[in-house]
N, C-alpha and C positions, 0 to 999 in steps of 0.2 A: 496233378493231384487235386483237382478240383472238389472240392466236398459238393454234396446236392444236398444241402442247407444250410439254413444261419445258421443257429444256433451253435457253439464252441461243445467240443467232450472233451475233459480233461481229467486223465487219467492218474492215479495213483501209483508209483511203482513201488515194488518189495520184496520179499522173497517168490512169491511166486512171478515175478516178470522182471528178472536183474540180468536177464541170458540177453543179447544182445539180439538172438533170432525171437524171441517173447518180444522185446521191444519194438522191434519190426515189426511182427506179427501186430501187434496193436494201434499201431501208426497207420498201417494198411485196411483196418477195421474202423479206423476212422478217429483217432485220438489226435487232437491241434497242441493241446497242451500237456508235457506230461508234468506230475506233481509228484517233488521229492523230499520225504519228508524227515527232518532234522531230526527229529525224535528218537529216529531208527537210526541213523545212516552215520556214517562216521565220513571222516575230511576224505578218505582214500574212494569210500564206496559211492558219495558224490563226485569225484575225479573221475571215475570208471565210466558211471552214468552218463555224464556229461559228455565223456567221450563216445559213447555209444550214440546217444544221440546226436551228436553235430555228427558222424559219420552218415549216419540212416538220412539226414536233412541234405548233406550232400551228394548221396545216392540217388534222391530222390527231385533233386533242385529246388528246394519248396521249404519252405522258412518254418520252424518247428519251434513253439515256445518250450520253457523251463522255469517250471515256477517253483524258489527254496522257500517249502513253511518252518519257519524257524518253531521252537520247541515253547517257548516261554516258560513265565515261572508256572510251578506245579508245588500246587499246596498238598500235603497228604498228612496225616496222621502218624505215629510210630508203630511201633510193634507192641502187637496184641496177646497176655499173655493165655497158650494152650492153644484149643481151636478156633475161640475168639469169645466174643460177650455178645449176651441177648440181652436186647433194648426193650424196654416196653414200654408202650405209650404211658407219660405220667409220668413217669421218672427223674428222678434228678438223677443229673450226669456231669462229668466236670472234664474238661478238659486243661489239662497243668502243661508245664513247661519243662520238665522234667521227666525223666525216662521213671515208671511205677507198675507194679502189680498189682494195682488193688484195678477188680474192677469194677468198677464204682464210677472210673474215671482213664484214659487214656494220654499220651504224650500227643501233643500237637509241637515240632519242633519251629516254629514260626513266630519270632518275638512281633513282625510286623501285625498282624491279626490281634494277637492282646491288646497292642495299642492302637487298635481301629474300630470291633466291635463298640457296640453299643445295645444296650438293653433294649428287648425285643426286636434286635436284625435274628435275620436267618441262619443256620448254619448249614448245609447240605452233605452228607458224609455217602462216600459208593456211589456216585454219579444219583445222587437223589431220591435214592432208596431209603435214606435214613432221614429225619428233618429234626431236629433241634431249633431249638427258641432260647435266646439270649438272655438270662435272669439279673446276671450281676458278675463282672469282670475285674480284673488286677492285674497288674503286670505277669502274674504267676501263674494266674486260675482263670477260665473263663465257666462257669455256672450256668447250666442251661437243664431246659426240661425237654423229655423226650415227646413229638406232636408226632412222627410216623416212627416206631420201632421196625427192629430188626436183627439178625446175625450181623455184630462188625466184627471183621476179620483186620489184619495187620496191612499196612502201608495203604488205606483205602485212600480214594480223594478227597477235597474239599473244597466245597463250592460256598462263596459269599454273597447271593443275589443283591442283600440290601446295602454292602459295606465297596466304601471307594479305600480299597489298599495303598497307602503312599508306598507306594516301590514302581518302579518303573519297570517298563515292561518288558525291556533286554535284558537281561542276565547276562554273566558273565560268558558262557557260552554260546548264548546266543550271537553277541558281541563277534565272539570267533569265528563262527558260523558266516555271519555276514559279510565278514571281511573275506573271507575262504570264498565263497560264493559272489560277490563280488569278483573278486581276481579271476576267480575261473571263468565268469562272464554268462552268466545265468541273466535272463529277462525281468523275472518278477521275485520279488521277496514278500513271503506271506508273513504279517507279524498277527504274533497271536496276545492275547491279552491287553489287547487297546480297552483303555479304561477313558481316557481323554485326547485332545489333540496334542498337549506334551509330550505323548507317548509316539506319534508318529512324528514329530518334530527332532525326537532323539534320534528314533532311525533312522531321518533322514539325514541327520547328519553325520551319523556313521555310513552310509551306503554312498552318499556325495553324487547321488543321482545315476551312479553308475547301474543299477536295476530299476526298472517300477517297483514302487510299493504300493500292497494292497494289503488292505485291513480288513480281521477277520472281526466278524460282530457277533461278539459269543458270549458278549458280557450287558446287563442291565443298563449301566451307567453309559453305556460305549452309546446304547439308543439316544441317551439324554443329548449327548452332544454330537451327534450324528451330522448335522452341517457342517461342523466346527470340521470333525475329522474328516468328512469327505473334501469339502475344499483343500487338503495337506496332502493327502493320499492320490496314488493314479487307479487304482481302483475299488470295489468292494467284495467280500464275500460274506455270504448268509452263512455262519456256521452252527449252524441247527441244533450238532450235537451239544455243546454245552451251553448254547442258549435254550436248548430244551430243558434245559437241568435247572437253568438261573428263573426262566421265567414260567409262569404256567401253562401246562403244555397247547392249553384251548389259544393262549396268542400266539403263538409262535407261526401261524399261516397268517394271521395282519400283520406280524411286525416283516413274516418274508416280504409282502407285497410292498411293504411303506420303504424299505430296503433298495427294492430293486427299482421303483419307480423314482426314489430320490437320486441313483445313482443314473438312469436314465435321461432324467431331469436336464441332472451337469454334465452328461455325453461321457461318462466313465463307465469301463466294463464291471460290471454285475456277476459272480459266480455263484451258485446255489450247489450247498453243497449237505453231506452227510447222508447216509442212509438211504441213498437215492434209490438202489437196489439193492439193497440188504441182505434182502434172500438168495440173493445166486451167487453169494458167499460159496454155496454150499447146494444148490441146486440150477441146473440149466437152464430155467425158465423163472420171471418175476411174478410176484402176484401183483393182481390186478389192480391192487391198494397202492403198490410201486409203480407200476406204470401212469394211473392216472396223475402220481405227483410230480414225475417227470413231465409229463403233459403240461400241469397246471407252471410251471416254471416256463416251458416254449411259450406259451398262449403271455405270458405275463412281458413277453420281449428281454429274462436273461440271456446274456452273452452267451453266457454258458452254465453247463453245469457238468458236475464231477463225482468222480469214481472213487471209492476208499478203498475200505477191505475189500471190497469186491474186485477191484485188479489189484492190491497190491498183495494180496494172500489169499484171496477164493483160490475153488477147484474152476471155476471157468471165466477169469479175466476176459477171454479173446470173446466168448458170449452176450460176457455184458457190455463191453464194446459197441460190439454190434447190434444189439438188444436196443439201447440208447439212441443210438443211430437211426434205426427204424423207426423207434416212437417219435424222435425229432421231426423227418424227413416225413413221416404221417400226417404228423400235426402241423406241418406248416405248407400242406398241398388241405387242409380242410378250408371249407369256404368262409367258417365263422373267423378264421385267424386272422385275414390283415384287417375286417373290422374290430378284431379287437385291440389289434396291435397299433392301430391309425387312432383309436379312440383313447388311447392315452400316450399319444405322442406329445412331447416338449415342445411350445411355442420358440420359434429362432430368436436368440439373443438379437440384440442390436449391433451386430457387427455385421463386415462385410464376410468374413469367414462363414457365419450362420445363413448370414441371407444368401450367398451363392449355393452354399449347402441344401437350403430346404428349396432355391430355385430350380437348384437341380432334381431333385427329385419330382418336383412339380412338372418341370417342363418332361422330364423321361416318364414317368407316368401316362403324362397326357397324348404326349406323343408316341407312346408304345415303343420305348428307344431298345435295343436291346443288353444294352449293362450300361452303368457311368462309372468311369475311370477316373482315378484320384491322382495324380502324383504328391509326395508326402514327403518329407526327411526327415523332423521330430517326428511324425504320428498325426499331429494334431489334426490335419485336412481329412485322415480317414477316420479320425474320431467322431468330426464334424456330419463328415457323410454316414457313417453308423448311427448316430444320435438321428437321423430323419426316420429309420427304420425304414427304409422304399423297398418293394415290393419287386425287386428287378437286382441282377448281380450286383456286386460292387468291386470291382480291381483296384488295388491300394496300389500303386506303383513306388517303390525306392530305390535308391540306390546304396542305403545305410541296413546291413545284416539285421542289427538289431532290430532295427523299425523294424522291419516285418517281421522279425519272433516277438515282439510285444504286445504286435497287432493279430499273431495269432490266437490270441484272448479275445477278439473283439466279434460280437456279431456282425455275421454276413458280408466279412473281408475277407478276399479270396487276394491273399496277399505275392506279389511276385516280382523279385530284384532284378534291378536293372538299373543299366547304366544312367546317369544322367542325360535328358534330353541337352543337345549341344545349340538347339536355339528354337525358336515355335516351332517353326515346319515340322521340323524333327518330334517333336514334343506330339503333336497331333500324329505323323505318320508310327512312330512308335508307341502310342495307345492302342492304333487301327492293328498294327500288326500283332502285337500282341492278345488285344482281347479275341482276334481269331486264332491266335495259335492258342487259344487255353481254350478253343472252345464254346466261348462267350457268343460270339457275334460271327453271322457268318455273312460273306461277299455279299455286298449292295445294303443291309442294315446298318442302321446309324448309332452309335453311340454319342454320349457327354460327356465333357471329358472339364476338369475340375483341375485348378492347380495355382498356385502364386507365382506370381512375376515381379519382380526380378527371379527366374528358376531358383529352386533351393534354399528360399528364405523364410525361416521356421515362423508354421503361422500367418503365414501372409497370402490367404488363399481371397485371391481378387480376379477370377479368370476363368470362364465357361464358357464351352464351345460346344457347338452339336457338327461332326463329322461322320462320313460314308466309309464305310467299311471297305480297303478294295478300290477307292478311288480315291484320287488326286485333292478334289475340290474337295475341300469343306463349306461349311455355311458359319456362322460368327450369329449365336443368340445376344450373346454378352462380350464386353472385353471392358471391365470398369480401371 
């Protein structure tokens, strides 16, 4: 199951793709990760899933991530009395704490927000259609003037770009969620409403390292400390849609780029996500507008990027699939890509992990190797060789399940389990056999082959070789 490109697709599932031959179907079209989303899904319908996919992973031999986006808190409004209330710019408006008719003013059921605003923060109602301005607040009332009018209708959203909510960012179902998913043994846990690194410091110690976690950046304040949470986090996601909402929409393509280059940076995977394809929702084919922004995410060296409505409730999931697929696999056969992708590559940390890492790519470049083989057990050594972005395969070799569904998130890991090498020799002839039997490298072609010694000691990547495909001898670049 060898993909022909870096880049990750990570897929949404939903009612339209809950069928276990849908699942297949899109695993086949090219999906590494699928994405399930708590929102929707109850503890039985994540059990099913889960089940579907670890069969499909074992049908197929080949390591299939699962990533749970937890739901987080969800700010909305109350109910609105009749067909709803028309705003008009200029207005004074009130939002109270209490359930009322007048409209004049609506229930906002959220005591945390009373005691957070502050005169002149923002208020965003309808995912951004509405905008209010903060006049003067109480525990009871919050007073604001209308700056974009509109129809509000009942249960809308609420977005707070300027205001840090003291509430943490699990909920009580969430909480459940993670432990549920946890136990079942899912890869990646998405948290959503990271506001700080307390926030991913909680979930880690509800999840106790049993998933990766990756942090959705969907909030103003999440940018401010953006170093802080990614050193805490195992990866990022660009969530566009409610950072479209928080921030103004002209930055939301700097802050993707400043996102995935910092996550780049610290050799963590990167997902770009929302609205990717939008339109084949509901039509077979993307506009043009959609294809170039999948573009501009491959060219920028994301991991990946991912599917929403588009598989988990369009009329052609299996399209856009493969739609993605093709613009991926496009754009990284054009000639401008590894200069761009070289030209903002990460200088190697000062470790011996980084230095064999970017030596590797250096020496397989130069030498025109034909892939360089990792062996891994935490991750870290193919994270390492991911972080160089080289220009030639990469085989992640494990012998731990996980590692490689985790590492199915990761650019240009073509990940595949195996046994533990039982001493060098071994270690070197079962790289050799392996990167020919996936394809990689064929009889008399040399690969590099990456790996820590003492075998299987997490992170302790001190060891590069360049060996003959197919033959006995190796040659020794390295053995530090």
């Amino acid at each position: 199951m060898k993909r022909n490109r870096r880049v990750k697709i990570v897929a949404t599932l939903g009612p339209a793709t809950s069928s276990s031959e849908m699942v297949e179907r899109l695993f086949n079209c090219g999906t590494d990760v699928f994405r399930i989303n708590m929102s929707h899904t109850s503890h039985e319908g994540l059990s099913e899933l889960h089940g579907i996919i670890r069969a499909i992973e074992e049908k197929y031999s080949h390591p299939i991530g699962i990533l749970c986006d937890l739901q987080g808190p969800k700010f909305r409004i109350g109910e609105v009395e009749g067909v709803g209330i028309t705003l008009v710019e200029g207005q004074v408006f009130d939002l109270v704490a209490g359930e009322t008719s007048d409209k004049r003013q609506v229930e906002l059921p959220h005591p945390e927000i009373f005691a957070s605003v502050s005169p002149d923060d923002t208020l965003l109602l309808d995912d951004g259609r509405i905008k209010l301005r903060v006049m003067d607040r109480s525990s009871e009332l919050i007073r604001t003037k209308v700056e974009v009018g509109g129809e509000l209708t009942s249960r809308k959203g609420v977005n707070l770009p300027d205001t840090v909510i003291p509430l943490a960012s699990l909920t009580e179902k969430d909480r459940s969620d993670l432990e549920y998913a946890c136990n079942l043994g899912v890869d990646w846990i998405g948290l959503s409403f990271v506001q700080r690194p307390e926030d991913v410091a909680e979930a880690r110690k509800y999840s106790r390292r049993r998933a990766a976690l990756i942090a959705k950046i969907e909030k103003p304040s999440a940018l401010e400390y953006l170093d802080e949470i990614l050193e805490l986090v195992d990866g990022l996601m660009v969530a566009r849609g409610d950072l479209g909402v928080e921030l103004p929409l002209e930055q939301v393509p700097g802050r993707q780029k400043q996102i995935i280059r910092a996550a780049r940076h610290a050799g963590k995977p990167v997902v770009v996500a929302t609205q990717m394809l939008e339109s084949m929702i509901h039509s077979p084919i993307p506009t043009r507008a959609e294809v170039s922004d999948v573009s501009t995410a491959v060219f920028e060296g994301a991991d990946a990027v991912m599917l929403s409505a588009e598989s988990a409730v369009g009329d052609y999931p299996d399209d856009a699939v493969l739609t993605m697929d093709r613009i991926a696999r496009q754009i990284e056969q054009e000639p401008l890509y590894s200069q761009i992708i070289h030209s903002q590559r990460a200088e190697p940390e000062a470790t011996s992990a980084d230095a064999i890492s970017a030596a590797a790519r250096t020496v397989a470049e130069t030498l025109n190797l034909a892939a360089i083989v990792c062996y891994t057990s935490s991750g870290t050594t193919g994270l390492r060789a991911a972080r160089e972005r080289p220009m030639l395969p990469i085989v992640a070799l494990t012998p731990i399940a996980s590692t490689g569904r985790r590492l199915a998130l990761v650019w240009g890991l073509h990940c595949v389990l195996t046994e533990d090498a039982t001493g060098f020799d071994d270690m070197v002839n079962r790289a050799c056999r392996i990167a020919f039997s996936e394809n990689l490298a064929d009889k008399g072609q040399r690969i590099i082959i990456t790996a820590g010694v003492p075998l299987g000691t997490p992170g302790a990547t001190n060891m590069l070789r360049v060996a003959y495909v197919g033959q006995e001898e190796s040659s020794d670049i390295a053995d530090l």
